[in-house]
C-alpha positions, 0 to 999 in steps of 0.5 A, spaced: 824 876 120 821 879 114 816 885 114 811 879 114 812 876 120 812 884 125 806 880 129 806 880 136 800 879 139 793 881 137 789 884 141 782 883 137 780 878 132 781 878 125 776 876 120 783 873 116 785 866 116 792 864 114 791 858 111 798 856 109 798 855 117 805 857 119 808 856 124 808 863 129 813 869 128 820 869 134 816 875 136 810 873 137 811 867 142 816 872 145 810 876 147 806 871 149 812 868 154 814 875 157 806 876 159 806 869 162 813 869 165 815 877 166 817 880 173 811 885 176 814 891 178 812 895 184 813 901 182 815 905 175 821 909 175 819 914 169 825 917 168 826 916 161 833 920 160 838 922 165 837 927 170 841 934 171 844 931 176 847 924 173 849 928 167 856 927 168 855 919 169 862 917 165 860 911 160 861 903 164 867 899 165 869 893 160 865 886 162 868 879 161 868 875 156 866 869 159 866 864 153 863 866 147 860 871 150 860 878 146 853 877 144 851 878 151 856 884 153 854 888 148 847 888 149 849 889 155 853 895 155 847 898 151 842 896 157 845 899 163 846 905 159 840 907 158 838 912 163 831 909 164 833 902 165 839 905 170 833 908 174 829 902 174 834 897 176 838 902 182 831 905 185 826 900 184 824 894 189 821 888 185 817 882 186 823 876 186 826 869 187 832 866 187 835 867 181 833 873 178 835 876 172 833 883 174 837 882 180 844 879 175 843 885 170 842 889 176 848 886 179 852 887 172 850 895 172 853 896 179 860 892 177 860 897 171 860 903 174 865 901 180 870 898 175 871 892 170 866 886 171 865 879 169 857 877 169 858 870 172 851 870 175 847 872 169 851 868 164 850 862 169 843 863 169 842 865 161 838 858 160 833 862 164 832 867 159 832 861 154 834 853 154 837 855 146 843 860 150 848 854 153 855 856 155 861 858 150 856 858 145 855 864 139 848 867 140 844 873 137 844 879 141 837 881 138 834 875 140 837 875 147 835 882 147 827 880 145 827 874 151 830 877 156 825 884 157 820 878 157 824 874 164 826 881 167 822 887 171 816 890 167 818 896 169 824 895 164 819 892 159 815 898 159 820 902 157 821 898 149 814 897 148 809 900 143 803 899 140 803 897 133 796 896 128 796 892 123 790 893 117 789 887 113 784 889 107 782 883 101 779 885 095 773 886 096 775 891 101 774 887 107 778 890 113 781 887 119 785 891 124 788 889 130 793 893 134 800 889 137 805 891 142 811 891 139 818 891 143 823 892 137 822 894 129 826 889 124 827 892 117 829 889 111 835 892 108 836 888 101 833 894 098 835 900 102 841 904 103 839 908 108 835 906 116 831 912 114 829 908 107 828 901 111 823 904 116 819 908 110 819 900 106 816 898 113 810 901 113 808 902 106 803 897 104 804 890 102 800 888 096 798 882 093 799 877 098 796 871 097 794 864 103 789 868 107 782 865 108 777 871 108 771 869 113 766 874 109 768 872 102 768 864 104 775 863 100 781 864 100 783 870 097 790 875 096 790 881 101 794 887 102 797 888 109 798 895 112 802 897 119 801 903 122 803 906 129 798 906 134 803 908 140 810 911 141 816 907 145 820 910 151 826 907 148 825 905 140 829 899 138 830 897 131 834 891 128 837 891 121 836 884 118 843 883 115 842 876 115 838 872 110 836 865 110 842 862 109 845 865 115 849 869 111 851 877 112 849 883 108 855 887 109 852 894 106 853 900 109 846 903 112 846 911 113 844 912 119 843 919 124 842 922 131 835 925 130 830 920 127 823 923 126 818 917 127 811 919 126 813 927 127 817 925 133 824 925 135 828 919 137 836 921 139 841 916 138 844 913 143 846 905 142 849 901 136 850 894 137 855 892 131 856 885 128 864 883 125 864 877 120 861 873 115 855 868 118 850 870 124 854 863 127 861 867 127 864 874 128 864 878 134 860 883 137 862 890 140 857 896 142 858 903 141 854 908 148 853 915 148 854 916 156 851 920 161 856 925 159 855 926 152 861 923 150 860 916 145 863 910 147 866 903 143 865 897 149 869 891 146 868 886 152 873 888 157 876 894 153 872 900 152 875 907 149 872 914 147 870 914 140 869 920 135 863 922 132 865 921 125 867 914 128 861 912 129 858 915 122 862 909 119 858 904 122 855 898 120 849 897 125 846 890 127 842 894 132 841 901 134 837 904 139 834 910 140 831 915 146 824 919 145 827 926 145 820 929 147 815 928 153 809 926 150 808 920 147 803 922 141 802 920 135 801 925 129 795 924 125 795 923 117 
């Protein structure tokens, strides 16, 4: 998914057409779903890091690969690892049938902290979250991450979301702007060397961008196109796209730190999801957690073992997921 695509749902109408008629982004059509299909929840645990008293949480126990299913447990294990998750699921009732989605990853959570687990029912119900997730087949962990916070509680949905405006401006200086939420930011990284250079190309404008219809200029015209953050996420997920359009893997190295200061705020590091192999259709997935305890983590299905500061700097991230380190959501003013 290119910069171009980051749309997720508009809120207000826009004077723009794009008359190249494409189909709408995976992004998109997430949303959507998760607005039609998300669990309500009936009551929000606002907890957004550990409290005192769990401070010393040891990190989870292992999950089962049950057939192709590294994809699942590292996002897994980043998930149940995420303190306002944890509270959501564990102190929260909800709203549910049978079978429920919130209730397997709940499931999957308790099993993790008590010993090894093997997250039969949640895999059982993957098609669920997808028809495309089929069993002992390789999926992308970023799109079962995106789907899934559309089929499980809003309490945990809540926590990724954020709001992002998108301004559209012709030639002539007509402007649209809507404002869209947004669940996790995909950076480009043909270009950059570091996350913190991806995210200042996503938000540099794009200019000259040519198949938009201009309702006030009665033709097709080429466009600039600017994004800008209306709102913070509790939790900021980020996806490096190492994958072009062939599939094929862009095996560079991203510098990444613990602190990332968006919008003159600071986001703590706490998860990674890497990617090992060569191609989105094979390789294998691990993910790197830093526990309640402080201590970082490497999660590779069943076997989970300390890892070193200086390890995890060494890193090839496909995903990384961050906490808001201060209370207030704001957003500072340029």
């Amino acid at each position: 998914m290119n910069k171009n695509q980051q749309v997720f749902a508009t809120s207000s109408p826009s004077i723009f057409v794009d008359s190249s008629k494409k189909s709408e982004s995976d992004a998109k059509s997430i949303a959507m779903a998760s607005e039609k299909t998300g669990m309500k929840s009936c009551v929000t645990i606002k907890e957004t890091r550990w409290r005192v008293s769990d401070s010393g949480l040891p990190m989870t126990r292992g999950l089962q690969n049950l057939g192709n299913t590294c994809y699942m447990n590292s996002l897994l294990q980043v998930l149940i690892n995420t303190p306002g998750v944890h509270y959501q699921l564990h102190e929260n009732r909800h709203e549910c049938g049978s079978p429920c989605l919130t209730c397997d990853l709940r499931q999957v959570s308790e099993m993790a902290r008590r010993g090894g687990a093997a997250p039969r029912s949640l895999v059982s119900h993957l098609p669920m979250v997808s028809k495309t997730f089929k069993p002992f087949r390789q999926q992308d962990p970023h799109e079962l991450f995106l789907l899934l916070l559309g089929k499980v509680d809003a309490g945990v949905k809540s926590l990724f979301e954020g709001k992002l405006n998108s301004t559209v401006t012709c030639s002539k200086s007509h402007a649209s702007s809507t404002v869209e939420p947004f669940f996790n930011l995909s950076l480009d990284i043909s270009s950059s060397s570091s996350l913190q250079g991806a995210l200042t190309q996503f938000f540099t404008p794009d200019s000259n961008i040519p198949g938009y219809n201009c309702v006030q200029c009665h033709k097709k015209v080429s466009i600039s196109k600017k994004y800008s953050l209306d709102s913070l996420p509790s939790v900021l997920s980020i996806q490096l796209n190492r994958f072009n359009a062939f599939a094929q893997k862009i095996n560079k190295n991203i510098k990444f730190d613990d602190l990332l200061k968006v919008n003159g705020q600071d986001f703590e590091l706490y998860g990674i999801v890497e990617h090992l192999g060569g191609s989105i259709n094979s390789g294998h997935y691990i993910a790197y957690v830093k526990a309640p305890n402080g201590s970082w983590y490497k999660a590779d299905d069943s076997f989970v073992s300390t890892s070193r500061v200086d390890q995890i700097k060494n890193v090839r991230p496909y995903l990384l997921f961050y906490l808001l380190k201060s209370k207030e959501k704001k957003i500072e003013k340029s």
